[in-house]
N, C-alpha and C positions, 0 to 999 in steps of 0.2 A: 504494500500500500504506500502511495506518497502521501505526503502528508503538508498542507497549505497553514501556515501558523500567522495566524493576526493579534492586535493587541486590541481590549476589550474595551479603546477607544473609538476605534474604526467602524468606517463606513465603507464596504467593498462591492466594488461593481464586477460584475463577473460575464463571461459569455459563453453562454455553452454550446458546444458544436458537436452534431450526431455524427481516460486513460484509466480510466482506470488501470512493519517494522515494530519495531518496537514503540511505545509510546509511552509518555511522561503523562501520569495520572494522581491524584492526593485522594485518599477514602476520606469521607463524610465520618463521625463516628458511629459504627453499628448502630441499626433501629432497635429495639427490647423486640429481642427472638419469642416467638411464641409458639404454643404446642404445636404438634404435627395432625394436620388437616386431614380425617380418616376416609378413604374411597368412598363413595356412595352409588348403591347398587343403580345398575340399568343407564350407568353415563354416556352422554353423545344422542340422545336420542334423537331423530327427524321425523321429519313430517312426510307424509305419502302425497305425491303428484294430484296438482288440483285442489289444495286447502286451503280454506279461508284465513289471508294474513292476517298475523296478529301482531303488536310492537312486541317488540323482547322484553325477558322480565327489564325489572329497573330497580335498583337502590339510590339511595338521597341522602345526602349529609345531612348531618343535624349537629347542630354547636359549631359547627367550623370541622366537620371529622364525618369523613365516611371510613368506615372501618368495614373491611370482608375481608373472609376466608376463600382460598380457591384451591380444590383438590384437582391438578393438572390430570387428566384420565387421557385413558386409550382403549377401544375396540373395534373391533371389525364389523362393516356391514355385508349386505347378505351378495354385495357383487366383487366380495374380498375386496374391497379399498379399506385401507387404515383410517379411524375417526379416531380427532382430537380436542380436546376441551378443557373449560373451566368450569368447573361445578360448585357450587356452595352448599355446604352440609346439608341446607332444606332443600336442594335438588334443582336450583337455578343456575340452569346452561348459558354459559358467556351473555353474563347479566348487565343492563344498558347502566353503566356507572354517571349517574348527575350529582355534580360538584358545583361550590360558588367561588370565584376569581378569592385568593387568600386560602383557603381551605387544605386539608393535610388528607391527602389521598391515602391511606395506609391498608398493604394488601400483606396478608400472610399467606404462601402458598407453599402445599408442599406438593411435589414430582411423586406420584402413585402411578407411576406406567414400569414396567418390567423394567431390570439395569439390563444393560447393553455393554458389551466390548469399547474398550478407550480409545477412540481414531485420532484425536491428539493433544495435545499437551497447552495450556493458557500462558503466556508470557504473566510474570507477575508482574505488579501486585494484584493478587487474586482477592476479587471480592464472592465469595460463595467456595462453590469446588475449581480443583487446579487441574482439568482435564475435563474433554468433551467427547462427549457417547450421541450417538442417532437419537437417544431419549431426554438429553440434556433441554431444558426450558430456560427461559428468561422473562423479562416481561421488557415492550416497549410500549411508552406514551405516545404514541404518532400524534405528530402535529402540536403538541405541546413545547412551550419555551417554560422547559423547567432543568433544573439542573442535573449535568451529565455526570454525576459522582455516585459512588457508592450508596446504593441502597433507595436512590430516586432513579434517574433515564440514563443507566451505565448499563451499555450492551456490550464493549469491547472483550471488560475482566468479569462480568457478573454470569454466571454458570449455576444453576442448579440441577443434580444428577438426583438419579431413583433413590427413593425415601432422604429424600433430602428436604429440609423448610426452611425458605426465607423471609423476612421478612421487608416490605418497602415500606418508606413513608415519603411521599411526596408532596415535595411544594408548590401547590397551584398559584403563581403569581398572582398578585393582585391587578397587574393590567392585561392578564390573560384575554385576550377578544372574546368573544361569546361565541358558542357554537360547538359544531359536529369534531370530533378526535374520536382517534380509536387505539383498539391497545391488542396485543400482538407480542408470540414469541421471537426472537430476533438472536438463536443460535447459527452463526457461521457457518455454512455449509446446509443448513437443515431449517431453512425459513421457508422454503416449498414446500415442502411433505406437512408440515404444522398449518398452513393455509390451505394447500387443499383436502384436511382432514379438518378443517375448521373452527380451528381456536382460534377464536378474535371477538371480541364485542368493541360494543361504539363505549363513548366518554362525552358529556352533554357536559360543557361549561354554562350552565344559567346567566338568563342576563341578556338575551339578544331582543327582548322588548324592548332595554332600555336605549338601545340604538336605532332601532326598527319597530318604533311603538305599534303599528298598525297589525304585528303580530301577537299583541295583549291579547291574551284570553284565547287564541284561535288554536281549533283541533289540529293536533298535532300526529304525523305518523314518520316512524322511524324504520327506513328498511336498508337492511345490511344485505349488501350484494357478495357471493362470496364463488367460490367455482369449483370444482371434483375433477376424476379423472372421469373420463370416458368408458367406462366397462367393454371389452370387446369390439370398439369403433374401427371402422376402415379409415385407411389413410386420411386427413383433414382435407377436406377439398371448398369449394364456394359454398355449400350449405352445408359440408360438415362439420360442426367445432372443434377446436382441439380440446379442449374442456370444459365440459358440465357447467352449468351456472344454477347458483339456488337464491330466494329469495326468502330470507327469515327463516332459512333452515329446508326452504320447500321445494322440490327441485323442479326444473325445468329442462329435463333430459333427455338427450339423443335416445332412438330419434323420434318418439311420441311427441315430445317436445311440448307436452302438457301446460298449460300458466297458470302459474295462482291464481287466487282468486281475491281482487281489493272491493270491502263494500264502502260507499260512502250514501251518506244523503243526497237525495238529490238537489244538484246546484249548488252545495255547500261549497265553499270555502278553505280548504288542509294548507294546513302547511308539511310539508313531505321536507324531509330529513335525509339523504340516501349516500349511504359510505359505499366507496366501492372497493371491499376487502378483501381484493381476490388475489389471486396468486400472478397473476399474469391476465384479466377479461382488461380492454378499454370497452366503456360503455360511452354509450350516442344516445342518451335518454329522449324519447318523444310521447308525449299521451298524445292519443286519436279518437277521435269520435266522428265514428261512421266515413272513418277514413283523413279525416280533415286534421291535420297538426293543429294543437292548443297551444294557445300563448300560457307562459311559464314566467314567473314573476322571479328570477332571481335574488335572494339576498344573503347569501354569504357562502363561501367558497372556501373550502379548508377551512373549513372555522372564523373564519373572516368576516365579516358584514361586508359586503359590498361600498367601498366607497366611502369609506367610516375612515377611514384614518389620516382625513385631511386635516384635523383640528378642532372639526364641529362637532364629533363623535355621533354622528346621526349616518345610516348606513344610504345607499343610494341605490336604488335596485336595476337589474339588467332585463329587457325586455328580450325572450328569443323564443323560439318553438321546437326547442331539443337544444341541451347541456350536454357536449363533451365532460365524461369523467375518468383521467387517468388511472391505471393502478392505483391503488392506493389515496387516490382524492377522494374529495366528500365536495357536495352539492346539498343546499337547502334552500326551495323556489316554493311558492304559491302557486296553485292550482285550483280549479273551480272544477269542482264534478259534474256530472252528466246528469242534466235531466233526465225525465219520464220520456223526452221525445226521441231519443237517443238511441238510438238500434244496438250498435255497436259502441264498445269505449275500450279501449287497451293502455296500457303500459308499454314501451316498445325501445329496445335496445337496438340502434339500426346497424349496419356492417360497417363495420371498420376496416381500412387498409391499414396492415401490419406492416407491409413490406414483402417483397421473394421472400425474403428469410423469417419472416414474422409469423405468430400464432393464425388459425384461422377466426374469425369473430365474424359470423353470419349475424345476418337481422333475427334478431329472436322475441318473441313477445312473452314480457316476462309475468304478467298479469293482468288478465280482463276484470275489465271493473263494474260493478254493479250496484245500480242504485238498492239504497235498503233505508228503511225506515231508523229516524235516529236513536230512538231504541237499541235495534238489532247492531247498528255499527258503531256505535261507543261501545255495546257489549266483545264486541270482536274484536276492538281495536289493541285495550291493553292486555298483557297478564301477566304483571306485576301482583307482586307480593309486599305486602299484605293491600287489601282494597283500595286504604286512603294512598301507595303509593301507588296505584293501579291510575286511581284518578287523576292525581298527579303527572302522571307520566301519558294519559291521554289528551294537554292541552299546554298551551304556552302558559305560564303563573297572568294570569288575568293584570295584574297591577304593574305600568310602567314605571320607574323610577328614571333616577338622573343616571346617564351614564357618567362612567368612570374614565381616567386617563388610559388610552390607549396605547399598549406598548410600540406600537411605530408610527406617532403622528408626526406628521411632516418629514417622515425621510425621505421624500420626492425631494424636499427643499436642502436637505443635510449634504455638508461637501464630501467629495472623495475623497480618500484619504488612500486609496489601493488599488489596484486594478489586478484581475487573472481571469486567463482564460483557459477555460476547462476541455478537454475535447473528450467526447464519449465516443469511444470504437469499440472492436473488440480484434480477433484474430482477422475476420473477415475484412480484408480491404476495404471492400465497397459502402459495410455498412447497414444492408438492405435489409435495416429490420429500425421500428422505432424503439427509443426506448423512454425513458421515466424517469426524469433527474427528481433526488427526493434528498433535502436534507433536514438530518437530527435539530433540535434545539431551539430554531431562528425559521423564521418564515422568509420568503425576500419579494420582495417589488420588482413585478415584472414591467420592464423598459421597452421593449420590445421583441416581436417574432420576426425573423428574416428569414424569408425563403420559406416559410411555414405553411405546407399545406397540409391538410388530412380529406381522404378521400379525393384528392387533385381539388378540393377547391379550402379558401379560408372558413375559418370556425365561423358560426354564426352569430357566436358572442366572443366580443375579442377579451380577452384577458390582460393588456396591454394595463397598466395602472392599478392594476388590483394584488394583493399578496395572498400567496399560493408556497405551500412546503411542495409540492409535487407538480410537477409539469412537464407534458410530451416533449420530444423531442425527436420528430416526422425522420424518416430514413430517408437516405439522399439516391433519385432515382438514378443514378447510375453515370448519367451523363459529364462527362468529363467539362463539358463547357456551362454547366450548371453549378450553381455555389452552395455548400453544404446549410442544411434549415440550420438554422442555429435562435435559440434565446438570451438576450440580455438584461442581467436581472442586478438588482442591488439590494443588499444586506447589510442589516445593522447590527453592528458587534460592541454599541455603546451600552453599558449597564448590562450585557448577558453573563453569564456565569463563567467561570474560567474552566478549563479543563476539556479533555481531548471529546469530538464525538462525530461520526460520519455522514457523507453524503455518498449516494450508490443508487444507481438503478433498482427501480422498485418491482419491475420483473425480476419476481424470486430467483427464476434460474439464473440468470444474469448474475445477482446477487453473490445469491451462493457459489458462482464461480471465480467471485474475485470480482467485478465490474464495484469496487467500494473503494472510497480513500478516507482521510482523516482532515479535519479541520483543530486547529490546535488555538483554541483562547489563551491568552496569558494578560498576566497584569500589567494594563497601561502604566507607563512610568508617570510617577508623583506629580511632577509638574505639568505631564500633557493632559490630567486626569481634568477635563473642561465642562465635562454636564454633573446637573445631578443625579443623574441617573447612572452612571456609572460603579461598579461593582453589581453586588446582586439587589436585585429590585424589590422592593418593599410595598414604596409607598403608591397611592393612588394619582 
C-alpha cells in the first residue's frame, strides 16, 4: 500500500483517474471488555421471493448511549451459499442503529462462527487478535467522520477471531451531517464473502429535519440493497446478473427474478432511505407508474443533505427521475405513491455499463408497489422492537429544531493547501471496468467529472458540489485519443482526527485484492494550527 500523509490542517484537492507497508498508529485506551455475546439459535434468517417489505429492526439511543450486543453468526442456505450476520440476543438481524450527532455508539461483539486456519499474520500494534483467518470480523462505520483508533473506525490492526469479544465505543461527532451510514465487516482479503452473505445494517444519524424541515413528521422507509451469488447461473450475459440482489433481506433472483413487494397509501408522500450495500451491484434507481418515470425529490446523499453545507445549514434538494447509487452509496429522495388510478407502479434498478471487464447489472425490478390502506402499511412498514421503537422508526421525529454546525461548511470557499493525484488501474492496461473510489473518515466535495459518462450519456443528476465518501469512476473506453473519466474532488483535513485510515475501491473484489492505500493525518505544527476547529471536534 502507498501511503498519502497530510497534516490535520489541510485542505487537499485530489483527482482521481480510472494505484492502488507498514503504518504509524496510537490505540485509544481499551473500551470496558464485556461478556461474550452467546449464539442465538436459527441466525441469518431470509425472507422467501415476493414478500411484503418491511424496514429493519431498529434501536435508538437514549441518554446520549446506544449500547448493543452483536453475536457475528454463520450458516448455510439451502443453494449452499454461506450467510452472514449480526444478531442481538433477542434475535434482531443486522439491526437499523439511530444515533444523535454527540452520542457514544458502543457495540460488544463476539465472533460465534467456527475458527479457521491463520492465512496471515497483522503488522503491530494489534488492536484485538495478531493474525487473520477466512472467519476473522471487524466492524466498519461507512460514511462516518469518526475516529480511526483503537476501539472506534480502526480496520487496519483491529481483528476479531472465533470466540473472541470486543468491544467498540464510538464517537459520533457532534457536527456529524444527518442521515443514511452503514456498518460492515472490513477484514482484508474477506470483505466479499461477508457482503455477499450479508452482514451489514444501515446507521441513521437523526437530525435531517433540522436541515430539511419539510421532512418533519413524514413516513419514512428504509431499504438496504445488498447482493448473493448466483446459485448454478450461466455465464453473465445482457440479462444475466453476475449476482443476486435482495431487498430487506428479500431476494430478487435469477432467473424468476420475483420483486418485492412495497405497500404504500395511496398518493402518500415517503421519504425512502436506500443504502446500497452490496458487494459489487451499481444501482440506477427509477419508480414507474404505468410505465412513466417519477420525479424523485433528492435530499441527501451519503449522509449529506443536499446543499446544506454552504453556511445556511438548510439542505437544497435535487430534482431527477432515477439516482445513480455507487457500491457502497446511500441515497434518501421523496417520493409520492400511486394512486387508485395507477395500473402499474415498480421500483426499478435500470442497466448499468460496467465496462468489457465489468460485472453484468441488467435492468431488474426490484419491487412493485401497491396501494394499501394506511392501516395495513404503517402495519408493514416497521419491525422494530419493542413497539414504541417500531413507531419511531416508521416516521421522521415530527418536530424540527435548529440545525447545528456542519462539519464542512464552506470548504468550497477554504484554500488549498495540497494537491494529488490518485490514478485507479489495476493489472489490466486499458482499465475497462468502473470502479468506486470510497474513502475512511472525511467525506470530500466533488469539483468536478471529466470525461464522465455512465451508460454513454451524463448522470441525470450531477453530483458536481455536493459531498459524497463514495463515487464512480466510469472505465475508459478504450480509445487511445480519448482522455481517461476522471473526478476532482476536495477534502478537508482541518479539525479531523489524526491517525492512519484508507481509501480503496468499494468493489469488494477489487478490494480485497489490494486496489486500497492509506491516508496518514498527523498533527498540524503549533503555529500553523489556524481554525478552531482543528484537533478533534467537539463542539457545535
Amino acid at each position: 500500500m502507498n501511503c498519502i500523509a497530510v497534516a490535520s490542517r489541510c485542505v487537499l484537492a485530489a483527482a482521481m483517474m480510472a494505484i492502488f507497508q507498514a503504518t504509524t498508529w496510537s490505540a485509544t485506551p481499551p473500551a470496558r471488555q464485556k461478556d461474550p455475546v452467546a449464539p442465538v439459535a436459527n441466525p441469518c434468517a431470509r425472507l422467501t421471493a415476493g414478500s411484503v417489505v418491511e424496514n429493519p429492526p431498529a434501536l435508538f439511543s437514549r441518554g446520549g448511549v446506544l449500547s448493543v450486543d452483536f453475536s457475528y453468526q454463520t450458516t448455510t442456505d439451502l443453494d449452499g451459499r454461506s450467510l452472514f450476520c449480526f444478531m442481538t440476543p433477542d434475535g434482531l438481524e443486522n439491526p437499523t442503529l439511530h444515533v444523535q450527532p454527540g452520542d457514544h455508539l458502543q457495540i460488544n461483539i463476539t465472533n460465534n462462527t467456527p475458527a479457521t486456519p491463520v492465512e496471515m499474520q497483522v503488522n503491530p500494534p494489534h488492536c484485538g487478535a495478531s493474525a487473520i483467518t477466512d472467519s476473522s470480523v471487524n466492524l466498519h462505520f461507512h460514511g462516518t467522520n469518526v475516529s480511526p483508533t483503537c476501539h472506534q473506525d480502526e480496520v487496519l490492526h483491529t481483528v476479531i477471531n472465533s470466540g473472541e469479544t470486543f468491544a467498540y465505543d464510538v464517537l459520533i461527532p457532534k457536527d456529524e451531517p444527518p442521515g443514511l451510514y452503514w456498518y460492515h465487516s472490513h477484514i482484508h482479503m474477506y470483505v466479499e464473502p461477508t457482503l455477499l452473505g450479508g452482514a451489514s445494517g444501515v446507521i441513521v444519524v437523526e437530525g435531517i429535519q433540522n436541515l430539511v424541515p419539510a421532512l418533519a413528521g413524514m413516513p419514512q422507509r428504509i431499504l438496504v440493497v445488498r447482493d448473493q451469488e448466483v446459485p448454478n447461473a450461466p455465464d453473465p450475459g445482457a440479462s444475466v446478473p453476475t449476482n443476486d440482489i435482495t431487498l430487506n433481506h428479500i431476494p430478487i433472483a435469477y432467473p424468476q427474478l420475483t420483486p418485492a413487494i412495497i405497500q404504500i397509501p395511496s398518493g402518500e408522500r415517503q421519504f425512502w432511505r436506500v443504502s446500497n450495500s452490496s458487494a459489487s451491484e451499481i444501482l440506477d434507481l427509477q419508480v414507474r407508474y404505468d410505465g412513466t418515470p417519477q420525479p424523485l425529490q433528492i435530499v441527501a446523499l451519503d449522509g449529506v443533505p443536499t446543499g446544506s453545507q454552504d453556511g445556511t445549514r438548510q439542505g437544497t434538494p435535487i430534482h431527477a427521475k432515477h439516482v445513480l447509487i455507487p457500491t457502497a452509496g446511500r441515497a434518501e429522495f421523496i417520493v409520492q405513491g400511486p394512486t387508485d388510478s395507477v395500473g402499474t407502479a415498480a421500483l426499478v434498478t435500470l442497466a448499468v455499463d460496467t465496462g468489457p471487464d465489468g460485472d453484468s447489472d441488467p435492468e431488474r425490478t426490484l419491487a412493485t408497489i401497491q396501494t394499501a390502506s394506511a392501516q395495513t402499511a404503517s402495519a408493514r412498514a416497521p419491525s422494530a422492537q419493542p413497539a414504541s421503537s417500531a413507531a419511531a422508526d416508521n416516521a421522521v421525529p415530527a418536530q424540527a429544531g435548529a440545525p447545528w454546525k456542519q462539519r464542512f461548511e464552506k470548504l468550497a470557499e477554504a484554500p488549498v493547501t495540497a494537491q494529488r493525484t490518485v490514478y485507479f488501474s489495476d493489472n489490466n492496461p486499458l482499465g475497462l471496468e468502473n470502479h468506486e473510489f470510497h474513502t475512511h473518515q472525511n467525506h470530500f466535495l466533488v469539483l468536478s467529472q471529466d470525461n464522465f459518462e455512465v451508460n454513454g450519456t451524463r448522470a441525470e443528476h450531477r453530483i458536481e458540489g455536493q459531498f459524497l465518501d463514495t463515487v464512480q469512476v466510469p472505465y475508459w473506453d478504450g480509445n487511445p485519443t480519448h482522455p481517461f473519466p476522471s473526478v476532482t474532488i476536495r477534502m478537508d483535513f482541518r479539525g479531523l482526527d489524526i491517525g492512519d485510515f484508507v481509501y480503496h475501491c468499494h468493489i469488494a473484489e477489487h478490494e480485497d485484492n489490494g486496489m486500497m492505500s492509506i491516508i496518514r493525518v498527523i498533527p498540524a505544527p503549533a503555529a500553523a494550527t489556524s481554525t478552531p476547529t482543528a484537533g478533534r471536534r467537539t463542539a457545535r
